[in-house]
N, C-alpha and C positions, 0 to 999 in steps of 0.2 A: 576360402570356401567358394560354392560355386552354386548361386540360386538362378533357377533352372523354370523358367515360363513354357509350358506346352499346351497346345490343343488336343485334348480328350473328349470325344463324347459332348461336341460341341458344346464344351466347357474349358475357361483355364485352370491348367492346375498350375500350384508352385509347390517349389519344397526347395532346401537346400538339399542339392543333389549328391551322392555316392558315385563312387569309380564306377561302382556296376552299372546304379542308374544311366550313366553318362552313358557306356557303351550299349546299354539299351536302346538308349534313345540313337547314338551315332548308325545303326544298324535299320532303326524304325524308315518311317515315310514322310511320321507327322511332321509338322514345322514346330520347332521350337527354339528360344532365347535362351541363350546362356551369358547370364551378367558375374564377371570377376571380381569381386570383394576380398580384399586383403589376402588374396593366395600368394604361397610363398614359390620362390623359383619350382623345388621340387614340383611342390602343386600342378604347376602349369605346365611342365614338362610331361608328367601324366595327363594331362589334359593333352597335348602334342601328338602325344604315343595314340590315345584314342582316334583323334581325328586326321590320323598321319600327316600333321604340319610340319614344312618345314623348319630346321633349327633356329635360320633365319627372325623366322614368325614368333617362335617361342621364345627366341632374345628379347625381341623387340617389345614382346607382352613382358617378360620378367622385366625389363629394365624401365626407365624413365628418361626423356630427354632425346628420342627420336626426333627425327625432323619429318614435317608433314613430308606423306610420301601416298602413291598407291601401289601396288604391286599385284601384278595378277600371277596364280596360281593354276595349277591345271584344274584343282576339285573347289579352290574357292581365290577368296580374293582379299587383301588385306589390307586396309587404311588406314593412317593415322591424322587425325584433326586434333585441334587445339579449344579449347572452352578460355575465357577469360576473365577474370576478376576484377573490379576497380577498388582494388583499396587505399592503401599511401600514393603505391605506386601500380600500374596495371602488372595483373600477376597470370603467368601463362599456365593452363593443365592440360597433361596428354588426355587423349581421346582415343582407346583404340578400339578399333572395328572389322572383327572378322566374318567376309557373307558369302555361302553357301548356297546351293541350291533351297532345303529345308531347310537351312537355319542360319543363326546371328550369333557369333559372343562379343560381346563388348567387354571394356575394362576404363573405368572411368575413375583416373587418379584423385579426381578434388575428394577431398577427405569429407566436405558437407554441401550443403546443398545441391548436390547430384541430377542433373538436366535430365533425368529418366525416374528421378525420384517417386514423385506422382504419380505415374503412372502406371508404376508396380504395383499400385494401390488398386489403382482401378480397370475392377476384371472386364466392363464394357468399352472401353475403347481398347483395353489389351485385346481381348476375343477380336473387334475389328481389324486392327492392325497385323496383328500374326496372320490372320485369317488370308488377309492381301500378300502375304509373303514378307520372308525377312529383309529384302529390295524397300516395300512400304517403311519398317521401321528404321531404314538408314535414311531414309528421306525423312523421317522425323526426327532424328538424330541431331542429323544436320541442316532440321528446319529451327531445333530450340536453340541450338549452337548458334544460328544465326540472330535468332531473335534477341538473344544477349548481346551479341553485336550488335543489336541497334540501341540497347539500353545506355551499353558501354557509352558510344557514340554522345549521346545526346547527356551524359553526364560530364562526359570530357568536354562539349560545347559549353554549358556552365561553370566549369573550371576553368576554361581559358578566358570567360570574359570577364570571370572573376580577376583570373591572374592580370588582363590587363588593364583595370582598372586599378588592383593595386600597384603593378610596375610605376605608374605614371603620376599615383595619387604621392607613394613615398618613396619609387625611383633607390630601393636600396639593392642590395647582392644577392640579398634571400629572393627577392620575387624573380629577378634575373634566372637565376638557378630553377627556380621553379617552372621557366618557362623554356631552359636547355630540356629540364628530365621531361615537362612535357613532350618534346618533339622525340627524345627518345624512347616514351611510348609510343604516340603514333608516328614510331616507323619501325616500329618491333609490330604491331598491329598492322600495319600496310603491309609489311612482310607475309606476315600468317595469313592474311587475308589472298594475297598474289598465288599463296602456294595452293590454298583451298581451291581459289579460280582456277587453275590447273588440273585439280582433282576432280572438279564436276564436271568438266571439257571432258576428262575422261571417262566419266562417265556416261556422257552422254555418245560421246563416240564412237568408244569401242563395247564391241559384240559380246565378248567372254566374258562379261564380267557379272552376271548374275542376277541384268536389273531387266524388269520386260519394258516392252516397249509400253506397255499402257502406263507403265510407273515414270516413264523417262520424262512423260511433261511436269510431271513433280520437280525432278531435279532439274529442270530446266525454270521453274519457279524460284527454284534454291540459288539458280545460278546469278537473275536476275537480280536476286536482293543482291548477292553478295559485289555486283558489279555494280547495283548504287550504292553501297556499304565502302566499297573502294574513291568513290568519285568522293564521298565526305571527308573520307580520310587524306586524299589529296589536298583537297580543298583545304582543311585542318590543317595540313602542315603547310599551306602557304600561308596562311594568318599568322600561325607560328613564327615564319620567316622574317614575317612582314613586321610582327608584332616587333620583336627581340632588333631589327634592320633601325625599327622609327625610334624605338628607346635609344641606342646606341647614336642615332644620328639626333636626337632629342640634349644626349648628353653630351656630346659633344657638342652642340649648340654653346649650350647652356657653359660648359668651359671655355668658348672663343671668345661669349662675351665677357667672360668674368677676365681672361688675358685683355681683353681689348681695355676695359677701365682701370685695370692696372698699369697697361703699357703708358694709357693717358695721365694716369696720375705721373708716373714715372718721369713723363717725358716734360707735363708742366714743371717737375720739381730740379728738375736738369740745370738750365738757369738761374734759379733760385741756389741752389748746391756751388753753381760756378760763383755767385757773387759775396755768399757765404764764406765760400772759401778762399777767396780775393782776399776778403777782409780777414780772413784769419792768419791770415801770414804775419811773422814775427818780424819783421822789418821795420827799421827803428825810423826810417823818413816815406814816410805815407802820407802827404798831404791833408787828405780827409779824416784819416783819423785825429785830426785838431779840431776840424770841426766841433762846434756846439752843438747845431740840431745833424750834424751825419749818421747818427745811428739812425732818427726818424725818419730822414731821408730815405738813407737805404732801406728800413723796412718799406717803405709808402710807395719804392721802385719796386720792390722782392711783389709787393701787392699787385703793385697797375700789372709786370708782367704775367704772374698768373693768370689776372681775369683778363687782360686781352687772349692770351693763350685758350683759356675755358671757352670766349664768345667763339672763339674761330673753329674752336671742335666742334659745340654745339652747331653754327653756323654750315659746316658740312655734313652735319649727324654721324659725325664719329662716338657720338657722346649721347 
C-alpha cells in the first residue's frame, strides 16, 4: 500500500492512497510524500506507470540489497541509503528515496521502528517540513539516518572496551572471535558510511538534482557529521587492530615463556638422564656398582649438578 502525506488548504492530509488518487496527485502542484509499505512488485510498477520511472528505479524499489547509489533522472532523482541496527551483530536496511520537484516517495525496508515513524504522527512538523519542499524532508531523512549512526557508534564503543577487557581478563577463542566480527562490522559500517559521503558530495554539487540552494547548507550539515562519523569509525578499527595485534603478541609471550621453563627444566634433567643411564647399563664389571654408599653418592652428584645448573640460570635470569 501506499500512505500518501499532502498539503491542502494549509493543512496535512493522509490517507492510504488509490491508483486514482496517486495520478491525481502526479498531475497536481501541491507537494506531497508518498511512503511504500509492504507493496508488492505489481504495486510499484503501477506506481512507475504513474510517475513515468524508469524500469531501472522500479527494480531497485521492488527488490532489496541495492547498493548505496544516487542516480539522476531527467523528472527526478533516486537514492539509496542504508539505516542500521545494533543487534548480535550490526544489521544493514535499504533506504530508498525518490525526489522530485513536488514530491518524495520513500520505501523504508526495517519492518519496525521506522526512522519517519514519528513523524507520520505529527501533523506540525509535517505541515513545516513539506511546506520547505520534498529536498527539506531528505535532509531529514538523512539527518535521523545519521543520528543512529552516532548511537550505533557509541554503543560499539562500549562493546569493545567491554570485549577487551574480557579478551585479556580470560584470553579464550570466544572473545578472540568477538573482536574479528567486531572489526567485520565496522568495516561493513565504514563502507556504507564512505558510500553515503559520496552521495552528499553529490548533492551538494550537482545542479539537477532537486535540492535549492537554501536547503544545501542542510546537507552540508549532514555531510559534516558523517565525515566525523567516519574519523570514529577509523579510529575504531585501529583499536580493533591494535586490540586483537597486543592479545596475539600477549599470547605468544605468554607461550615463550612457558617453552623457556620447560627448555630449562629439560636441559637441568639432561645430565641427570646421562648419569641415570650410565648406571643402568647391564654390565657385569662396573666398579661402583660394589660400592656400599654408590647409590647415595650418585644421588647427592644427580643433586649438587642440578642446583649448580638452577643457580646459573637464575644467575643470568634465564629463569
Amino acid at each position: 500500500m501506499f500512505e500518501v502525506f499532502y498539503l491542502l488548504d494549509n493543512q496535512i492530509k493522509k490517507e492510504v492512497a488509490s491508483y486514482e488518487k496517486l495520478l491525481e496527485l502526479s498531475k497536481s502542484k501541491i507537494k506531497f510524500w508518498i511512503d511504500i509499505v509492504d507493496a508488492t512488485p505489481d504495486e510499484i510498477s503501477r506506481l512507475g506507470d504513474i510517475f513515468e520511472l524508469h524500469p531501472v528505479t522500479i527494480e531497485d524499489f521492488a527488490d532489496e540489497g541495492t547498493r548505496v547509489k544516487i542516480e539522476v533522472f531527467e523528472n527526478y532523482t533516486f537514492i539509496v541509503l542504508y539505516t542500521l541496527s545494533m543487534e548480535d551483530r550490526l544489521t544493514k536496511y535499504e533506504y530508498d528515496v525518490l525526489i522530485s520537484e513536488n514530491f518524495i516517495i520513500t520505501k523504508d525496508t526495517r519492518k519496525d521502528s521506522k526512522i519517519l515513524g514519528k513523524l507520520k504522527n505529527d501533523d506540525k512538523a509535517l505541515y513545516k517540513i513539506l511546506n520547505k519542499g520534498p529536498d527539506f524532508l531528505l535532509h531529514m531523512i538523512m539527518d535521523k539516518i545519521i543520528d543512529a549512526y552516532f548511537c550505533i557508534i557509541e554503543d560499539l564503543d562500549v562493546t569493545v572496551e567491554k570485549i577487551e577487557d574480557e579478551l585479556f581478563e580470560k584470553g579464550n577463542k570466544e572473545s578472540l572471535k568477538k573482536v574479528i566480527e567486531l572489526k567485520r562490522d565496522v568495516s561493513l559500517f565504514k563502507r556504507i558510511v564512505v558510500s553515503e559521503r559520496e552521495e552528499l558530495l553529490g548533492l551538494l554539487r550537482k545542479e539537477s538534482l532537486f535540492v535549492a540552494d537554501e536547503t544545501k547548507i542542510y546537507f552540508r550539515d549532514n555531510y559534516d557529521s558523517i565525515i566525523s562519523i567516519f574519523d570514529s569509525l577509523d579510529s575504531m578499527r585501529d583499536s580493533l587492530i591494535g586490540i586483537q595485534d597486543t592479545y596475539l603478541s600477549y599470547t605468544s609471550n605468554r607461550l615463550n615463556e612457558i617453552m623457556k621453563v620447560l627448555t630449562i627444566i629439560a636441559t637441568i634433567m639432561m645430565p641427570l638422564t646421562l648419569i641415570s643411564g650410565i648406571y643402568g647399563m647391564n654390565f657385569e664389571y662396573m666398579p661402583e656398582l660394589k660400592w656400599r654408599y654408590g647409590y647415595y653418592i650418585t644421588l647427592t652428584l644427580m643433586f649438587i649438578i642440578g642446583s649448580v645448573m638452577l643457580y646459573y640460570f637464575r644467575k643470568k635470569e634465564w629463569l
